[in-house]
C-alpha positions as CSV (number, residue, x, y, z in Angstrom):
1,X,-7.2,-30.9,31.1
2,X,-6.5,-33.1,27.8
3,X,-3.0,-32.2,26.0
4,X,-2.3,-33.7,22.8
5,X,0.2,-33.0,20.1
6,X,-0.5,-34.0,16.2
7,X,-0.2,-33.4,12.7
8,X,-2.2,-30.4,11.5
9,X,-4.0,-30.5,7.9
10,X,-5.3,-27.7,5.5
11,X,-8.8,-28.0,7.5
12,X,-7.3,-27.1,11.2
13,X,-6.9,-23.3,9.7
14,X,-9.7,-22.7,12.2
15,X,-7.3,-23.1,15.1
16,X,-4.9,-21.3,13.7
17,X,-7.0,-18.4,13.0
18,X,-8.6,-18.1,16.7
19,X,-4.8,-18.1,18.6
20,X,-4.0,-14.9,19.8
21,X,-0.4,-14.6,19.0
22,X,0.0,-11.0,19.1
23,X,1.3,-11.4,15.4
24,X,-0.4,-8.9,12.6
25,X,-0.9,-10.0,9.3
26,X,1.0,-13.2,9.9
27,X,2.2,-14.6,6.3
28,X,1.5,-18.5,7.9
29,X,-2.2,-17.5,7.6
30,X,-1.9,-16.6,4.0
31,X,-0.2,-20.1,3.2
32,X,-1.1,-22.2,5.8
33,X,-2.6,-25.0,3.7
34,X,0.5,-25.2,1.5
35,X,2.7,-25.8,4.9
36,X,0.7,-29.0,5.5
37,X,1.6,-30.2,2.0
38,X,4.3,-31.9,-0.1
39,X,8.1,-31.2,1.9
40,X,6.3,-29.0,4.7
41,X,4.7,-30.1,7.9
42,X,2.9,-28.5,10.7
43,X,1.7,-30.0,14.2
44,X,0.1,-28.2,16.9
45,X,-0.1,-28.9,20.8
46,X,-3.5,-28.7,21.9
47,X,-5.1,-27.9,25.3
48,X,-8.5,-29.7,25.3
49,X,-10.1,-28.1,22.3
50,X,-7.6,-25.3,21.8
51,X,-4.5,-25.0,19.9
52,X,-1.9,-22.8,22.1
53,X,1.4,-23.7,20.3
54,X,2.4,-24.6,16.5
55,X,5.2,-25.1,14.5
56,X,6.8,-27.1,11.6
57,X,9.6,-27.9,9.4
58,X,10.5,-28.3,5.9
59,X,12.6,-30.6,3.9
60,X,15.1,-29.6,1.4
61,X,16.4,-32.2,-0.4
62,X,15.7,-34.7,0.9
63,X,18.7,-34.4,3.9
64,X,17.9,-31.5,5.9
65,X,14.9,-30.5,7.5
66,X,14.4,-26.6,8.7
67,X,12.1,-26.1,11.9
68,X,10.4,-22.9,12.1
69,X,6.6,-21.2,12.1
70,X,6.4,-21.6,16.2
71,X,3.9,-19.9,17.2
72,X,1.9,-19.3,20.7
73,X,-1.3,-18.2,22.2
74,X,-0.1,-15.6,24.5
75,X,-2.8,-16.6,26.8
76,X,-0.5,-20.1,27.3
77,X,3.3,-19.0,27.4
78,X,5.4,-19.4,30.6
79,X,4.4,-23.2,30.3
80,X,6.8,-24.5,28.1
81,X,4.6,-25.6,25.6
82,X,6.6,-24.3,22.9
83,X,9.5,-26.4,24.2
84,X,7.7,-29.4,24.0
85,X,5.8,-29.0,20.8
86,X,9.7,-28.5,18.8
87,X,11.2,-31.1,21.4
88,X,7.9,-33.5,19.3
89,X,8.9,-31.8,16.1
90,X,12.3,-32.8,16.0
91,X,12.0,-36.1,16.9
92,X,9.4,-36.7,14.2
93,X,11.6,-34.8,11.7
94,X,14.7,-37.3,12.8
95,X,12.2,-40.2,12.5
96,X,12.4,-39.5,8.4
97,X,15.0,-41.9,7.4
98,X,16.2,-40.1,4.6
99,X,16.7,-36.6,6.9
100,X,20.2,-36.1,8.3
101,X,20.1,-32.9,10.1
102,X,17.6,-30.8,11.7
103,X,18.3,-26.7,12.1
104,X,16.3,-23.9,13.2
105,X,17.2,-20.1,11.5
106,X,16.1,-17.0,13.8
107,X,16.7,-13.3,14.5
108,X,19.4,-12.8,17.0
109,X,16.8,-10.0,18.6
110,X,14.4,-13.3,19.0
111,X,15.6,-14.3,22.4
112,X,12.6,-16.5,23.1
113,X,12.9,-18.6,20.0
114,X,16.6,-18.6,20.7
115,X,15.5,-19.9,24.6
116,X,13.7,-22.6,22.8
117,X,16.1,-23.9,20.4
118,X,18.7,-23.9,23.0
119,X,17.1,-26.1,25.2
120,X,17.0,-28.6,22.7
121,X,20.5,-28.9,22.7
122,X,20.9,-27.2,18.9
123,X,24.2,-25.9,18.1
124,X,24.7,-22.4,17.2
125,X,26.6,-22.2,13.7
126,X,26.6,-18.8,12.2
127,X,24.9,-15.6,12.6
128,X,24.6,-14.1,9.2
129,X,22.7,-10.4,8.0
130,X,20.3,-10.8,5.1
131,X,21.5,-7.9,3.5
132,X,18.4,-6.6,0.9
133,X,18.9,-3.7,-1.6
134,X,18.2,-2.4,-5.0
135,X,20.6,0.1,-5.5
136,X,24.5,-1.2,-5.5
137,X,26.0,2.0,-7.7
138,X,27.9,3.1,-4.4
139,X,29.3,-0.5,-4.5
140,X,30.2,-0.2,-8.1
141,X,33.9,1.3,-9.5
142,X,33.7,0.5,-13.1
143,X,35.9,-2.3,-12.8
144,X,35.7,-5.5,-15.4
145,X,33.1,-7.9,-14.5
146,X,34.4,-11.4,-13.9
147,X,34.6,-14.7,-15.6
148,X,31.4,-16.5,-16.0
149,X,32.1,-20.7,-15.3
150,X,30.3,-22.6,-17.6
151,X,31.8,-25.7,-17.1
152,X,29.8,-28.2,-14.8
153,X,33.0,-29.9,-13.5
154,X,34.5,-26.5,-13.0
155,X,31.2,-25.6,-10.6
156,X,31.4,-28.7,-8.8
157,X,35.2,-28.6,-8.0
158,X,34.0,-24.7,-6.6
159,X,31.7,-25.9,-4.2
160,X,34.2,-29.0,-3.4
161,X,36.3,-26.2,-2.6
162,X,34.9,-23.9,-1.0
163,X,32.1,-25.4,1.1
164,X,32.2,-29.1,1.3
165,X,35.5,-29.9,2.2
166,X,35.5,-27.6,4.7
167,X,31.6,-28.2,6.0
168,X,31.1,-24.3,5.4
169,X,27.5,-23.4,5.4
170,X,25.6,-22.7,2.4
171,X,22.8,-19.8,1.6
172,X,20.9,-22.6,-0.5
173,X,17.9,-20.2,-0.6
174,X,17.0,-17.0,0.8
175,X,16.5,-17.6,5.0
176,X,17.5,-20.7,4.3
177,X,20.9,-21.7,4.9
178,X,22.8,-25.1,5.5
179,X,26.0,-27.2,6.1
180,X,27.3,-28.3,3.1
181,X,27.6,-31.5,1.7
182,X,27.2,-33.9,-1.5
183,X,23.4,-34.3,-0.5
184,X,22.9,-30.7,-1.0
185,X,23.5,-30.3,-4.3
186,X,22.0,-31.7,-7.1
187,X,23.1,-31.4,-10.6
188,X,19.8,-29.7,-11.9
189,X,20.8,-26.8,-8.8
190,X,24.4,-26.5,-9.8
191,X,23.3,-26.4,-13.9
192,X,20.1,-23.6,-13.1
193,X,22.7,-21.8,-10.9
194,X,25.7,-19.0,-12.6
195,X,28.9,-19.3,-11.4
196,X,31.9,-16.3,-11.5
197,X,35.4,-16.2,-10.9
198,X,37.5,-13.4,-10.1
199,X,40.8,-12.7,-12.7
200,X,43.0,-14.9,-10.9
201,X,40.7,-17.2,-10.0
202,X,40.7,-17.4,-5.7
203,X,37.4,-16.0,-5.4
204,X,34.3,-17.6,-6.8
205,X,30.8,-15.6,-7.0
206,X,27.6,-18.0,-7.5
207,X,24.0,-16.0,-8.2
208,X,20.3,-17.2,-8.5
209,X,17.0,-16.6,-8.5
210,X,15.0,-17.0,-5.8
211,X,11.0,-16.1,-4.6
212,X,9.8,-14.7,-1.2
213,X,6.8,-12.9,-1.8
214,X,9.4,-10.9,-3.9
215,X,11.8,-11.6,-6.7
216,X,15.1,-11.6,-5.8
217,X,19.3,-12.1,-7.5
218,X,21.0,-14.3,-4.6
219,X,24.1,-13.6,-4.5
220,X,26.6,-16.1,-2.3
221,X,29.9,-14.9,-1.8
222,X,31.4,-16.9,1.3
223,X,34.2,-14.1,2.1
224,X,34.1,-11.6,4.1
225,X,36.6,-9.6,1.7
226,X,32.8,-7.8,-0.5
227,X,34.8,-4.1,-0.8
228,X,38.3,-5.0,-1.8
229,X,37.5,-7.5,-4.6
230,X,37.5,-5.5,-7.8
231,X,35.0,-6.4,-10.3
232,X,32.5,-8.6,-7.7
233,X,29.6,-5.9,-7.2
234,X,29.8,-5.0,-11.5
235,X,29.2,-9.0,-11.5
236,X,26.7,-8.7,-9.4
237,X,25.0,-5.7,-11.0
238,X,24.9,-6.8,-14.1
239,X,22.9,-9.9,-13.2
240,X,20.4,-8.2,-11.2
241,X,19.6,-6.0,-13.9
242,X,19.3,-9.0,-16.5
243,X,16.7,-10.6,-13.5
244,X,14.3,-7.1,-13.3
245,X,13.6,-7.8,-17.4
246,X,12.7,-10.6,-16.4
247,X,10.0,-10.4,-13.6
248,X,7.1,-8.0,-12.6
249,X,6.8,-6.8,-9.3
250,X,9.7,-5.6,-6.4
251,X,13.0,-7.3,-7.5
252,X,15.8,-7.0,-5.4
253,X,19.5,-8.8,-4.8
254,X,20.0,-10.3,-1.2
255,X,23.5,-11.4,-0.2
256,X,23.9,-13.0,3.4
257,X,27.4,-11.4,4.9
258,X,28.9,-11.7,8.2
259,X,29.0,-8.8,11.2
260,X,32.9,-8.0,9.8
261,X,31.3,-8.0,6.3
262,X,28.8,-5.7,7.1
263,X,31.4,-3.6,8.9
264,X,33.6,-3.0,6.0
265,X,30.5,-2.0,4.1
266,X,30.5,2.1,2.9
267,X,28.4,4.5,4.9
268,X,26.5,5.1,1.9
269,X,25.3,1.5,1.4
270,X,21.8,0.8,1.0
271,X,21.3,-2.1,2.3
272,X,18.6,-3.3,4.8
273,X,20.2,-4.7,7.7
274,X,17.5,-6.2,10.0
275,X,18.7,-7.9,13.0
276,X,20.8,-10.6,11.9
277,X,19.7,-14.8,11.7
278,X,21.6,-17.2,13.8
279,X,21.6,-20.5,12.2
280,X,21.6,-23.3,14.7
281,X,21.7,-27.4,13.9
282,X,22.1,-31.0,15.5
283,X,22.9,-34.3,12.8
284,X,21.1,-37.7,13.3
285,X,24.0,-38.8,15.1
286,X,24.5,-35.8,17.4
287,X,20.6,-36.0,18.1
288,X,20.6,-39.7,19.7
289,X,22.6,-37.8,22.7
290,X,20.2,-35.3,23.6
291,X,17.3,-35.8,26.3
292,X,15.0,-34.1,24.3
């Protein structure tokens, strides 16, 4: 028996395509090739001729690299191939000079991808509910919407504020969320990118667009305070509907919030609540510790 583990390209869809992962209409197949291109990567661990484990991970910029698309042949599982295959994946993530910190983001109900990730030694940082709706009027009391920052040096001192001095994790992008710091964002982000404050200004609201097969408003509000801040959802609202004149298709507003978030949400909310993400991460420095 011949194991080896390598870098996949656009023309290994074949092995892909003939693992039996259990998985229906997987969206990897549909973009596989783009996940071997430009800031992704994917290797696979290979049994002779066969591929019976894959993953990845992707860069965002330039610091922090997000590990994900593990997949397995069910025919091969109990082995610990997946184990190894992200054990390889990480160190050849870490090998990037320019990448800082490594993280994984999966469902809390995932308790084998959880088992993985664990063994690697990754720290658990936050488990957060991508909350998904397109109706907020339940939300909504007629209150004044808040004050939109236009001031670039006003944004940065928010995020200062709010995330980096404290190393508070960021939604940068929908699933995709990170520690802060400097690294993470770059002027072009924080111009493209609207920021609010509430009346009194102790609350900061920050929405954008983002793409997942649909179109949706981001909102990132880091407090779990979303029902007793007068004005925020109206803020929120009104963006979202500026968004669906803008774009064809399923357009929705995602907001991540905590478990007490979610729990101080009205019973007629209309959010979709799938199981929650756990965010787990290890730095460069951290990483040189770990038998991995």
């Amino acid at each position: 028996m011949k194991k080896q583990i390598r870098l996949l390209h656009s023309n290994d869809y074949p092995y892909f395509e003939a693992m039996d992962t259990l998985l229906e209409d997987d969206y990897v197949g549909r973009i596989f090739q783009r996940l071997t291109i430009g800031n992704h990567r994917l290797y696979g661990l290979f049994i002779d001729d066969q591929m019976v484990s894959m993953g990845g991970y992707s860069v965002f910029n330039r610091h922090y690299a997000m590990l994900g698309r593990l997949r397995s042949d069910r025919k091969y599982r109990g082995n610990d191939f997946a184990t190894e295959l992200t054990a390889h994946i990480m160190n050849e993530a870490f090998n990037v000079s320019e990448i800082q910190w490594v993280g994984a983001n999966t469902q809390e109900e995932n308790k084998a991808a959880r088992r993985v990730i664990e063994k690697l030694g990754l720290t658990p940082l936050t488990t957060l509910y991508g909350a998904v709706t397109k109706e907020t009027s339940s939300l909504e009391f007629g209150a004044k919407r808040w004050n939109q920052v236009n001031s670039l040096d006003r944004k940065k001192r928010w995020l200062e504020q709010v995330y980096i001095e404290s190393k508070s994790i960021f939604p940068y992008e929908c699933y995709y969320s990170f520690p802060a710091s400097d690294p993470l964002f770059t002027e072009d982000d924080i111009k493209k990118w609207s920021f609010y404050e509430n009346s009194d200004q102790t609350r900061v609201l920050i929405t954008k667009y983002d793409q997942k097969k649909h179109h949706y408003l981001h909102a990132v509000y880091p407090w779990d305070d979303v029902m007793s801040q007068k004005g925020l959802w109206e803020t929120i609202s009104n963006d979202y509907r500026k968004l669906k004149r803008q774009t064809e298709g399923d357009t929705y507003i995602w907001i991540d919030l905590t478990k007490e978030a979610v729990q101080s949400l009205p019973s007629a909310h209309t959010f979709e609540l799938p199981s929650p993400w756990v965010l787990y991460g290890v730095t460069k420095a951290q990483s040189v510790k770990l038998k991995v």
